[in-house]
N, C-alpha and C positions, 0 to 999 in steps of 0.2 A: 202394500208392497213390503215382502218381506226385508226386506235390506235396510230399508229405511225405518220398521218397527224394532228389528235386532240391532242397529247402529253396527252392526259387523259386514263387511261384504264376504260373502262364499268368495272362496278362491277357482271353485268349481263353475261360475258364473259366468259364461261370457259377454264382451261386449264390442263395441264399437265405433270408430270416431269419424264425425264427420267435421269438416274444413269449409268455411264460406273462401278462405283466400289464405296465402301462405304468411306468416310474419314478416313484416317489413324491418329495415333498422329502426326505427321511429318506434313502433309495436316491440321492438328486441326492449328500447332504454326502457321506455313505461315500465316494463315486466320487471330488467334487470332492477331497474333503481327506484321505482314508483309503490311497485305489488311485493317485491319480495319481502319487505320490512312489514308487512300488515300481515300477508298470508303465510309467513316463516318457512322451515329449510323444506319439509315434508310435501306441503302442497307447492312451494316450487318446486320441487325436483319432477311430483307426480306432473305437473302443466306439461313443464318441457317434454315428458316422456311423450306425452299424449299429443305434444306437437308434432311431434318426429315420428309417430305409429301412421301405417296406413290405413287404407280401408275395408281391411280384413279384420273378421270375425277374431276375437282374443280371449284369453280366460284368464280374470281378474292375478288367477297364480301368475300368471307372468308377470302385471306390474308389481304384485308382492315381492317377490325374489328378486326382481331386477333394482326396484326400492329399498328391497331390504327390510320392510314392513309386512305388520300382521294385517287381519279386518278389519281392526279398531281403528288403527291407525291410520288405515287407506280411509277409511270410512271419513274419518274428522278431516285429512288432508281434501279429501272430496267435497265437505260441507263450506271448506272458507273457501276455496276456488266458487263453490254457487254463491256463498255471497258475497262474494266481491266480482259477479257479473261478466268471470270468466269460463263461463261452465255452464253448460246445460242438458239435464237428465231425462232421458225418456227410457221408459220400458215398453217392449212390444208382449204379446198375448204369451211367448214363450217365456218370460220371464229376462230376454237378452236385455242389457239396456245399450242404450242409444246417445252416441255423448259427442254433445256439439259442441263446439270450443268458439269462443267468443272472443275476437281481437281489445288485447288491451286498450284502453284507452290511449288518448295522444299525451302529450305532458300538459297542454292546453286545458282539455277536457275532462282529466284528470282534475287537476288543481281549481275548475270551473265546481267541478261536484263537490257537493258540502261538505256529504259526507265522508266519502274517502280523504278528501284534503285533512279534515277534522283528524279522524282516525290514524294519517301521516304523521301530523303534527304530535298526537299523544307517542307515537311509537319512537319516535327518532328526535322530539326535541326540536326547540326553538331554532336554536343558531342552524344545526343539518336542514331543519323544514326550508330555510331563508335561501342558505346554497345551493337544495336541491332546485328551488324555484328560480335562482339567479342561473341556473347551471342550462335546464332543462325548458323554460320560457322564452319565449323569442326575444330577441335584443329588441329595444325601441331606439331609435336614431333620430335627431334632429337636422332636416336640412333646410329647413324654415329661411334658411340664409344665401341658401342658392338658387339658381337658376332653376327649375324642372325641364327638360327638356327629353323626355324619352318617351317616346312615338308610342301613340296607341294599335289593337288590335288592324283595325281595319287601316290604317296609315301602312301595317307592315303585309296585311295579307291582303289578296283581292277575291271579295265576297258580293254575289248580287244580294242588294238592298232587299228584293222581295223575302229571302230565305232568312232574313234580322225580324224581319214584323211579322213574318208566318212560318211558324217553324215546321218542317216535317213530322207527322203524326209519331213516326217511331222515334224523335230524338223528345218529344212531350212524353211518351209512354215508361223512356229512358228516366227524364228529369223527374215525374212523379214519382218513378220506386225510389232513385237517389233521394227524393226530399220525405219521403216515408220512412228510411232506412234513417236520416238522422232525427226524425223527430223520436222514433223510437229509441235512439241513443241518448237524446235528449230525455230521455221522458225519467220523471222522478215524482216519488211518493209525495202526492199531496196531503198537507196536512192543516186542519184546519181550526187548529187552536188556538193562532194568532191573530190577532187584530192589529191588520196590517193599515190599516184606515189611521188608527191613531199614531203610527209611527210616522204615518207622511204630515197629519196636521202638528206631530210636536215637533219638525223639520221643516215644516214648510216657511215659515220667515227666518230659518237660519241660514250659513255659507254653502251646506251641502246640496251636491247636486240632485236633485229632486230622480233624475230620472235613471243616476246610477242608480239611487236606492231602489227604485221599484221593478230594475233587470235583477237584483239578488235576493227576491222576496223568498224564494227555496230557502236561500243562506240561513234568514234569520227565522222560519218556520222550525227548521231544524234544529236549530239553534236554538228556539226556546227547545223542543221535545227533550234535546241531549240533555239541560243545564239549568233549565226553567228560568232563563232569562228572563224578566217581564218585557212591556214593552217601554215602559219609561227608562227603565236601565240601559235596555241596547239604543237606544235614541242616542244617548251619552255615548256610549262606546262607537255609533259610528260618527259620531262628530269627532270622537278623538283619531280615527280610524280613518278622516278626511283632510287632504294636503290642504293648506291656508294658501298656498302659494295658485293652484288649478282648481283647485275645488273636487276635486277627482279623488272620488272612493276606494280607498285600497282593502280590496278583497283577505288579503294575505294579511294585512296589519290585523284588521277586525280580529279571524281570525285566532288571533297571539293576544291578542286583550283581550277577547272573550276565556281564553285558556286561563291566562295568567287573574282576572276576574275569579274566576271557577275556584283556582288553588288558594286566593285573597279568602274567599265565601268560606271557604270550611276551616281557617284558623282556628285552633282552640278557644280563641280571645272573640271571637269574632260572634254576632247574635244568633240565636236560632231562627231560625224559617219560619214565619208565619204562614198558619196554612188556614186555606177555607174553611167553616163547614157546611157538608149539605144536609139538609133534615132528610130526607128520603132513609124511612125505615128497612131493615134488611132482618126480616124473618130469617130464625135458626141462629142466628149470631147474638154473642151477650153483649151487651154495652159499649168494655173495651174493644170488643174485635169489631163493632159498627164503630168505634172513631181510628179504630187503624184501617177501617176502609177509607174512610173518610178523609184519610191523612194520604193514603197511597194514590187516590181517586187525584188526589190537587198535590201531588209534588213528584216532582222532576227524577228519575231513575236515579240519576249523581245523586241530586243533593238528599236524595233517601237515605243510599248507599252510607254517605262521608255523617250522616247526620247519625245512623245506628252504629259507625265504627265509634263515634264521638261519645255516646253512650255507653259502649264496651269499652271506653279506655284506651280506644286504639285508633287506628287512622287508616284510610286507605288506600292499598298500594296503586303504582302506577298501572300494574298487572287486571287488577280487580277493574279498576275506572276504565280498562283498554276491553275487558270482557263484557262488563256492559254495554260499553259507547256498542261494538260490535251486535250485539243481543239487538238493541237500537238499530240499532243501521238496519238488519235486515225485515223488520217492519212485521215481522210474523207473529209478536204479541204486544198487545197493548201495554203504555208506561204503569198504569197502576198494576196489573199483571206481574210486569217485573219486578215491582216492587214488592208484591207476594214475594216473590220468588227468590229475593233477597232476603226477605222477613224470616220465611223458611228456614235459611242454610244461618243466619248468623245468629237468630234468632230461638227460633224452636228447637233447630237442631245445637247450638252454641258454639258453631268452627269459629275458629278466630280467622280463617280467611275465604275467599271465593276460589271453589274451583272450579275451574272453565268448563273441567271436561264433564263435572255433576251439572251446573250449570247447563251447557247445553244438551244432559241429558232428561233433565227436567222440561225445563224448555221444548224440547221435541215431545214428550208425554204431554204434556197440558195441548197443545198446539192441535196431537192428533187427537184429545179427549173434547177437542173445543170449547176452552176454556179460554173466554173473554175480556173477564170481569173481575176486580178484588176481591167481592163477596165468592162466587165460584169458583177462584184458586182459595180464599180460606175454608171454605166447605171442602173442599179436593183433600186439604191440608188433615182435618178436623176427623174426615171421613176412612182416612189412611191409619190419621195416628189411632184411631178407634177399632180397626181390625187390627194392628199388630197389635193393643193393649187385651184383647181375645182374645189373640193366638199364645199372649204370655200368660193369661191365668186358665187356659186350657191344658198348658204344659204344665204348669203351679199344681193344677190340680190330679192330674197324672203323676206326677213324683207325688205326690201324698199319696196317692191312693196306693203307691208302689212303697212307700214308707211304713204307712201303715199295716199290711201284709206284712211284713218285716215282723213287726215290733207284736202283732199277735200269735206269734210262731209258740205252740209251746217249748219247754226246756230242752228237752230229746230232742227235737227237729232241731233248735238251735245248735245244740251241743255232739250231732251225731259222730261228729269225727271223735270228739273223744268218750264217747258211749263206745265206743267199735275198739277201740283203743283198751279200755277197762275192760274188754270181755276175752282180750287174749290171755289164755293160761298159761305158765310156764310149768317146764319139764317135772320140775322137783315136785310143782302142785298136783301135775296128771299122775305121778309116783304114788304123794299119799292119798291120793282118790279109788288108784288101784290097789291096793292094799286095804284101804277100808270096806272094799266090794270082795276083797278073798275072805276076810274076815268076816264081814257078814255071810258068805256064804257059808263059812265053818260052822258059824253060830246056829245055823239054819238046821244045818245035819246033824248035831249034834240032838237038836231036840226033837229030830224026828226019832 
């Protein structure tokens, strides 16, 4: 697909959007207060555009100019609306593309997902994460102390009893695609690096309720990939993360201990990471590049990250840890991968920081090169820096070769402007040359 190899979109390109159902107010907050701090001003403004377009054919130059953006720009604006599962890309055989727009999540469902919750909380902070969740979550109310007394369903309507215990075929036909539609919403990247087994038996004779932990098995799956939580630590952090009072799991504390965990972890003062190793030989690699596989193979994208800024004398930013957690989120290369891929930019190359947009330009090459693995992103790495060292002593050796021509020029060729120079005569010379030829001619005649 050309657009997605160039990361530029042609302006010349048309496209087109399709609608499951229009934004509701509930889908407006999500967006306004939810989405806009992760996917920033560009990709929201593009969303809104593309809510308000109908369903006619367009050419990509209209949302440039109406955005006020180039390709590049539309391009990355477009990339975080797909990953944040408000977007969806198709191309047809002419090259048009096809773009489904995806209703925000609820504030519920939202703050239910790990990862965007996670992703929230890096961008905006502790105390905002807390408001926006007291702001946007439904109130809980106690009336444990009253009476109930409000009439059920069939109390207020009148329904025959047969049509309760056998439903009409088209209202089952209805209720299947509704319960297909959210398990698809529902649905999230499994990941199966944890050993969830042992977080219930080092829980299981303590105050925590056994069965919230096992509805937020996603949370802490995630939660190692992002952090490298082990599992004896987050046991800790959701006991601290559980009220003494109800025994009830707070999704949202975990969360803020896990964060505030994270930033503890990479102190200057604080130990280094102990990491596995695995014997498993990797042909073409020398020694150190098999244990920096080895190293990227068994640790956590962050704590890679904060561990080579700690080695370069530096630390890092909230920007850097919000582009990986990101990288992460969208699931499309594996953690030792990224950790290439980090090794790369601070590393081989020596930036002192992450850029997003190099970052996810890498990222998109290795992705379309199908590149899996730590040893195959360091060969990718190994393989590159090996043709441009080519391409420099192929140029080295062309200016020599151009040098050397030079320097074998004889004197004349070197000196011709002032050879040309010495060869003009003046007046007074062309004088006595003609005089010395009347005189030789005299001479001449005389002795005939």
């Amino acid at each position: 697909m050309e657009i997605t190899n160039n990361k530029i979109i042609n302006p010349k390109t048309s496209y087109q959007v399709f609608k499951h159902q229009s934004l509701d107010n509930q889908n407006r907050q999500s967006l306004d207060e939810l989405y806009l701090p992760i996917i920033g001003n560009n990709a929201y403004a593009l969303i809104n555009q593309l809510w308000h377009s109908d369903d006619r054919e367009h050419e990509h130059f209209e949302l440039m100019s109406n955005l006020g953006v180039d390709g590049n720009e539309l391009y990355n604006a477009r990339l975080k609306l797909e990953g944040s599962s408000l977007l969806k890309v198709y191309v047809d055989e002419s090259g048009s593309n096809k773009y489904l727009l995806e209703n925000p999540l609820s504030s519920v469902r939202f703050f239910n997902d790990n990862l965007l919750s996670e992703v929230l909380l890096e961008m905006v902070g502790e105390s905002q994460f807390l408001n926006l969740s007291h702001k946007l979550l439904p109130k809980q109310f106690d009336f444990s102390a009253f009476d109930n007394q409000t009439h059920n369903f069939l109390q207020a309507f009148s329904i025959r009893s047969e049509n309760v215990t056998n439903q009409p075929d088209m209202i089952k036909q209805v209720h299947d695609y509704t319960e297909d539609t959210l398990n698809k919403q529902n649905h999230s990247n499994d990941i199966n690096n944890l050993d969830f087994d042992l977080i219930l038996n080092i829980l299981q004779n303590s105050f925590v309720n056994i069965d919230d932990v096992k509805k937020n098995k996603s949370l802490f799956s995630s939660t190692k990939l992002l952090y490298g939580t082990d599992e004896v630590e987050m046991a800790k952090i959701i006991e601290k993360a559980t009220s003494l009072v109800n025994n009830h799991f707070d999704v949202q504390k975990f969360k803020i201990l896990i964060s505030r965990a994270h930033q503890i972890r990479f102190n200057p003062d604080s130990q280094p990471v102990i990491v596995k190793n695995d014997e498993s030989e990797i042909e073409s690699l020398t020694s150190q590049e098999r244990q920096l596989v080895k190293i990227a193979q068994n640790t956590a994208p962050l704590v890679f990250l904060n561990s080579l800024k700690k080695e370069k004398k530096g630390f890092a930013t909230s920007s850097e840890e919000r582009t990986i957690s990101q990288l992460v989120e969208r699931n499309v290369l594996k953690s030792e991968v990224i950790n290439i891929l980090i090794y790369l930019l601070l590393v081989d190359r020596d930036y002192p920081t992450l850029n997003k947009n190099l970052v996810d330009t890498i990222a998109n090459d290795w992705l379309q090169q199908g590149i899996n693995s730590a040893d195959q992103a360091l060969n990718e790495i190994k393989t590159r820096d090996s043709k441009i060292d080519e391409k420099k002593v192929a140029r080295k050796k062309q200016n020599q070769r151009k040098n050397n021509i030079r320097e074998t020029l004889p004197d004349w060729a070197k000196n011709n402007t002032k050879f040309a120079k010495d060869e003009v005569i003046s007046k007074e010379q062309q004088h006595k040359i003609a005089d010395k030829l009347k005189q030789l001619k005299k001479d001449e005649g005389s002795e005939k």
